[in-house]
BAZAFI-858848 format. One record per atom (N, C-alpha, C): residue in three letters; z, y, x. Coordinates in pm, whole numbers, plus 50000, padded with zeros to 5 digits. Atoms other than C-alpha are relative to their C-alpha. Layout:
// BAZAFI-858848
ALAZYX/...
END
This chain:
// BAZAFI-858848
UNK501394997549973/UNK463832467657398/UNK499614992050126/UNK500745007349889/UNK461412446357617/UNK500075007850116/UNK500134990549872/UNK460882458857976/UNK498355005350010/UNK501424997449981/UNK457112459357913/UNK499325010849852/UNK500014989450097/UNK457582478357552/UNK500895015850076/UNK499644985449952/UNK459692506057728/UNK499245003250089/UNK501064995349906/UNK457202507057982/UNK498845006549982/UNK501004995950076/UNK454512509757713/UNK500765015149940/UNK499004992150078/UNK457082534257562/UNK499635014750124/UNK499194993649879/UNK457892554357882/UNK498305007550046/UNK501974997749909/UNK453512558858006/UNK499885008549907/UNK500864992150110/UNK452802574457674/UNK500785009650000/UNK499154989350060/UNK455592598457615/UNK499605006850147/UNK500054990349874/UNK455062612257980/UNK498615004450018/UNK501954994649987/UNK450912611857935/UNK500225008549868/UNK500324986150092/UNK451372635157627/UNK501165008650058/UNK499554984049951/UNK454132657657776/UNK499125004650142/UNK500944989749878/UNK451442665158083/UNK498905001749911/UNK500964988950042/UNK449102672357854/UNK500705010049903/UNK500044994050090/UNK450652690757641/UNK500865012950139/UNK499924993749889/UNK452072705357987/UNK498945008550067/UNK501434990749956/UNK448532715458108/UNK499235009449946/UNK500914987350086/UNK447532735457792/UNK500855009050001/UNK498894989549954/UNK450922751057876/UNK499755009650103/UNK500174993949888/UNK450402759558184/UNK498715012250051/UNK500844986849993/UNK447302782758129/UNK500635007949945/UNK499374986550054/UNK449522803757945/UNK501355006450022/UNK498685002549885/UNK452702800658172/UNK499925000450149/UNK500254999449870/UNK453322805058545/UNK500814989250064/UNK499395011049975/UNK453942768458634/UNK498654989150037/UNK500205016249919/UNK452282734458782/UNK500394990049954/UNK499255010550059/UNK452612702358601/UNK499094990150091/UNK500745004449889/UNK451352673458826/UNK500794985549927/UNK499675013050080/UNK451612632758662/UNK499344990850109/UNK500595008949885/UNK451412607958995/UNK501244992250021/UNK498685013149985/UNK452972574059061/UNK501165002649877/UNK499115005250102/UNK454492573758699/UNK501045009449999/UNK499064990750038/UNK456632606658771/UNK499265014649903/UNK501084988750062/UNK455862639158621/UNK500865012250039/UNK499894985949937/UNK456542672658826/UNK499995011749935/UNK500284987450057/UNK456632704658680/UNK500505011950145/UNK499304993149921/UNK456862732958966/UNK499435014249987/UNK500224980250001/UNK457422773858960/UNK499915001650142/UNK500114989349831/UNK457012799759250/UNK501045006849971/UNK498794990450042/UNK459032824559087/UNK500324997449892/UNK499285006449842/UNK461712816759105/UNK499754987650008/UNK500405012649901/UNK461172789059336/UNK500974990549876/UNK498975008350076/UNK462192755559107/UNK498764985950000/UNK500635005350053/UNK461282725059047/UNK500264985849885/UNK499445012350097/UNK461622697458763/UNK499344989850004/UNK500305016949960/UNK461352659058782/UNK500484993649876/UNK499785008150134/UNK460852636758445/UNK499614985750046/UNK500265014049913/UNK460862600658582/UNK500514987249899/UNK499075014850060/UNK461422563958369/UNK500974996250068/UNK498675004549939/UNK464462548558445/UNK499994985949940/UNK499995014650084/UNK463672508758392/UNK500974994049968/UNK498625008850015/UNK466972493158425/UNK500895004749915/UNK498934994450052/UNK468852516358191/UNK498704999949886/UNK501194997050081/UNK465212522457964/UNK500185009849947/UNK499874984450033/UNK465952559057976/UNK498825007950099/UNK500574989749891/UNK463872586858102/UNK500725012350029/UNK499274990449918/UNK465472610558334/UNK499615013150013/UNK500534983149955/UNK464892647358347/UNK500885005950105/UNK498754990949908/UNK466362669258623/UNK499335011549989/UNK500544985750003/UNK466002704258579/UNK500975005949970/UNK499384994850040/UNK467582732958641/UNK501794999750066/UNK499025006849909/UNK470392717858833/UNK501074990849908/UNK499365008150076/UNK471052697558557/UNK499344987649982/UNK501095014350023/UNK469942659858465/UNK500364998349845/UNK500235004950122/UNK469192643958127/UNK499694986949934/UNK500635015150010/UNK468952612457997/UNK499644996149899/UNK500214999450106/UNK466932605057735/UNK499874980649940/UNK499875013649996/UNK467252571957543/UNK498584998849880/UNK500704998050114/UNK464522562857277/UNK500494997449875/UNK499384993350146/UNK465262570656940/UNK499014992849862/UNK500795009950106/UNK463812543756663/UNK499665010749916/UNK500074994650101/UNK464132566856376/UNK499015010350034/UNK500854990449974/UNK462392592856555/UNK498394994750043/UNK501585008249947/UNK459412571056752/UNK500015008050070/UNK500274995249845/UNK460142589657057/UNK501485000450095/UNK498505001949929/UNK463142591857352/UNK500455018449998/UNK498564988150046/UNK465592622057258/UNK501125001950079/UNK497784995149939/UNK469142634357380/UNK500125011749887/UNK499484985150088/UNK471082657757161/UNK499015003249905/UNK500724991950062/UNK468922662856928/UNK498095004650003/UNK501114996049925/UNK465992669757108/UNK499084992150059/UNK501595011049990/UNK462402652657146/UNK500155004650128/UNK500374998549818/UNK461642651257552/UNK499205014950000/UNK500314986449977/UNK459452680157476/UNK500145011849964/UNK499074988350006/UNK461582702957318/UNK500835002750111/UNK499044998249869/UNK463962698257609/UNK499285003450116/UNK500654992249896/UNK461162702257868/UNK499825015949987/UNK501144983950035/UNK459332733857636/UNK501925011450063/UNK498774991650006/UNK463172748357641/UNK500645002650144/UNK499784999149889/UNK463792743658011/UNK499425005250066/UNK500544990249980/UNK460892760858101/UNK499655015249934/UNK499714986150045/UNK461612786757919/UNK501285011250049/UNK498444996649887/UNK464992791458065/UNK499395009550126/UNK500384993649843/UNK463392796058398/UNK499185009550011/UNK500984988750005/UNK460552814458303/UNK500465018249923/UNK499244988550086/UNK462682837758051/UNK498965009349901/UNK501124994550102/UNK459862839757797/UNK500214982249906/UNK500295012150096/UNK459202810057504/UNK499104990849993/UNK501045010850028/UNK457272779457549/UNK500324989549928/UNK500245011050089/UNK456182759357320/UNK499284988050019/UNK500855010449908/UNK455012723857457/UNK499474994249833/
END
């Protein structure tokens, strides 16, 4: 993959998980915040916070959450970047669910 297709790649997948983050977040007790190309998600209780960031040189996007990291690669067959199984926003919806200890669905 180009550096300017994963880039194209990398803008879009992170502008629909904050929105699909923000219609979350009226119905969740969380903060999603999309500046300088990262994308924030932060609780109060309990105190946490998660970081979904491109990763150009590898053309992965990075999740940390949780005290864990993630690396997602993109996934042709699918038309989005995955790990295990899992679309970026299953792995976000499922990580804030963890923390929150209720079910979101991004």
């Amino acid at each position: 993959m180009e550096d300017n297709q994963f880039r194209d790649r990398a803008d879009h997948a992170l502008e629909d998980l904050h929105r699909r983050l923000t219609a979350a977040a009226d119905r969740h007790d969380f903060e999603a915040d999309f500046n300088s190309g990262a994308l924030t998600i932060e609780f109060e209780t309990p105190p946490a916070k998660f970081v979904v960031s491109p990763n150009s040189p590898v053309k992965q996007i990075w999740v940390s959450a949780q005290l864990r990291s993630h690396k997602l690669d993109w996934d042709e067959a699918r038309g989005e970047f995955a790990t295990g199984g899992q679309s970026l926003a299953q792995l976000i919806g499922s990580a804030i669910g963890q923390q929150l200890g209720e079910e979101v669905k991004l």
